[in-house]
N, C-alpha and C positions, 0 to 999 in steps of 0.2 A: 527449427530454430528461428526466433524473433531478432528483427534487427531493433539496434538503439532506437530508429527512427521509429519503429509499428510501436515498442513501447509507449514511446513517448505522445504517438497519435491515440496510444489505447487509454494513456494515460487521461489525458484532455479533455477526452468521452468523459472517464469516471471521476473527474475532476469535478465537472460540469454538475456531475449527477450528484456526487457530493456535498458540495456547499450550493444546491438547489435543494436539500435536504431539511427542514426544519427538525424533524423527530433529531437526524443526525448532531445538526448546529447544539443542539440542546448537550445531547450527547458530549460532544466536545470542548464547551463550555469551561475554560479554565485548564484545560488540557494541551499547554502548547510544549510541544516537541520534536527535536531532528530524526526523521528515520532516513537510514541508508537499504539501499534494495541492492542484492548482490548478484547479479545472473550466474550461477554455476556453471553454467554451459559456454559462456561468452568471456567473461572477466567482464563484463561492464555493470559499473556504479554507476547509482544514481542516488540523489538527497531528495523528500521531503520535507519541508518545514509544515509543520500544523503547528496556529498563531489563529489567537483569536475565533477559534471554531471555524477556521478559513484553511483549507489547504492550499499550500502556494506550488507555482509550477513545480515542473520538473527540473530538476537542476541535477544535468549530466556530470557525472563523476563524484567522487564523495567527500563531501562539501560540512566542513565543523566535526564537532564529536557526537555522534551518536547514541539517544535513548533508548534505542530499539536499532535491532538489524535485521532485515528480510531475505534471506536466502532462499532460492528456487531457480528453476530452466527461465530464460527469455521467454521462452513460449508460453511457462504457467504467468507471470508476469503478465503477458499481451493478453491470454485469456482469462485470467484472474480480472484484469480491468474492464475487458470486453463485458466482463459477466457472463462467459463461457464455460466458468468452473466454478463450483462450493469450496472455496477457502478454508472453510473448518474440516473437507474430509482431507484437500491437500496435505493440511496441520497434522490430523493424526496420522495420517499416512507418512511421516516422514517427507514427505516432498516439498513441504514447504517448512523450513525451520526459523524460527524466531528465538532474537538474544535480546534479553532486554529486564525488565524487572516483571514478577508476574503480576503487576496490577497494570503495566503498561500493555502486555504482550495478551492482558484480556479484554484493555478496552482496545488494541488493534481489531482482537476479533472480532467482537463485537460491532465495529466500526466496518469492517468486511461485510459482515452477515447482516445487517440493515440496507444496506444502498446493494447488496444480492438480491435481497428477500423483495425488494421495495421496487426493481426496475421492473 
């Protein structure tokens, strides 16, 4: 189990690596959205804003209404950011579930699987 805080350090990391991202920025491009990330295991919320091809911090607890929502353990969380896990096998495996519209819930994916592929 991941605490709020390794989240949020794991966050930072793939924060960094994200909007150091150009293929990504490109990607994002007009795509700004709130996600909510839900730890199953913990009860702890967290919000994403993606604004301007920029992902902003983390923002602890669940923050506006959400375009998408990310459910999984803390741990897939800390290691999904670390870049310790494949996102897309977590997805079809049921361990990681997304609600959201399916053009939003493919460019998440895709958004995962670029800064995986790319570190």
């Amino acid at each position: 189990m991941a605490t709020a805080d390794e989240i949020a350090e794991a966050y930072a990391d793939w924060q960094v690596r994200c909007n150091g991202n150009a293929r990504l920025a490109r990607m994002l491009r007009g795509w700004d959205r709130t996600v909510h990330l839900r730890a199953t295991d913990t009860g702890d919320g967290f919000t994403i804003a993606v604004a301007g091809s920029v992902l902003a911090d983390l923002r602890h607890g669940l923050v506006d209404t959400p375009d998408l929502v990310v459910s999984a353990t803390s741990e897939d969380f800390a290691d999904l950011f670390w870049g310790d896990l494949n996102p897309s096998e977590k997805y079809v495996s049921g361990e990681i579930a997304l609600a959201g519209s399916s053009q939003d819930v493919m460019r998440l994916d895709a958004m995962s699987m670029v800064v995986f592929l790319d570190q």
